[in-house]
C-alpha positions, 0 to 999 in steps of 0.5 A, spaced: 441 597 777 447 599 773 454 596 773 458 600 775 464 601 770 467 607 774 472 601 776 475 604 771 478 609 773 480 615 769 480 610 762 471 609 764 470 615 759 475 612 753 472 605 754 465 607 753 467 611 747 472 605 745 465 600 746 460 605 741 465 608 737 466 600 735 458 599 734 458 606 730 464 603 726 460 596 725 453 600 722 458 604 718 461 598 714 455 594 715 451 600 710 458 601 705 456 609 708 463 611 711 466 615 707 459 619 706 459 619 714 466 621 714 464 627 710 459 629 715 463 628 721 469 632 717 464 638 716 460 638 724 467 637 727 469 644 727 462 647 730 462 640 735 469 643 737 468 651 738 461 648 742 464 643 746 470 647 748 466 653 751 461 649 755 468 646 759 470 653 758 464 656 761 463 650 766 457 648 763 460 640 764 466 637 768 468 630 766 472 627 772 472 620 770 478 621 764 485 620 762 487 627 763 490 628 756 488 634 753 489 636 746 487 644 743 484 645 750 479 640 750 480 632 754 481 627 747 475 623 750 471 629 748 474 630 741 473 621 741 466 623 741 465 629 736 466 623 733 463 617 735 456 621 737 455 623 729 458 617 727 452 612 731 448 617 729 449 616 722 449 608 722 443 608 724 440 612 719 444 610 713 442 602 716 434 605 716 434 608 709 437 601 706 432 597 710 427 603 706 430 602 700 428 592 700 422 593 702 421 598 696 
């Protein structure tokens, strides 16, 4: 069984991101590759943005366990995680490449 950490209340979205944009923040620095995801992200975060706003807009997804603060019409959880989700994403790569690179 899971925990349940909707004990949280409306901090349980921004405490899941908080705990894996830390981890993303760690593959990042341990592969010297923030600067280069920071890139990345900086070129995705508009797209990501327009994307996520129309399918709350549509009401493709609701997100109830938030702060409730919004900014440019989406909740700052869902702006956290255009963030976070590529960044993850891009330390695990950046980690599997220089792993790659010693065995070589």
């Amino acid at each position: 069984m899971l925990p349940d950490i909707t004990v949280l209340g409306p901090w349980t979205y921004l405490a899941t991101e908080a705990v894996f944009g830390t981890a993303a923040l760690l593959l990042l620095l341990r592969a010297d590759a923030l600067a280069r995801a920071g890139r990345t992200i900086a070129v995705l975060y508009p797209v990501a943005y327009v994307w996520d706003w129309y399918t709350l807009e549509v009401g493709v997804f609701s997100i109830p366990m938030r702060t409730g603060v919004e900014l440019l019409w989406i909740p700052i959880e869902e702006h956290i995680f255009i963030v976070v989700v590529p960044a993850f994403v891009l330390g695990i790569h950046e980690n599997l490449r220089l792993r790659d690179e010693r065995r070589e």
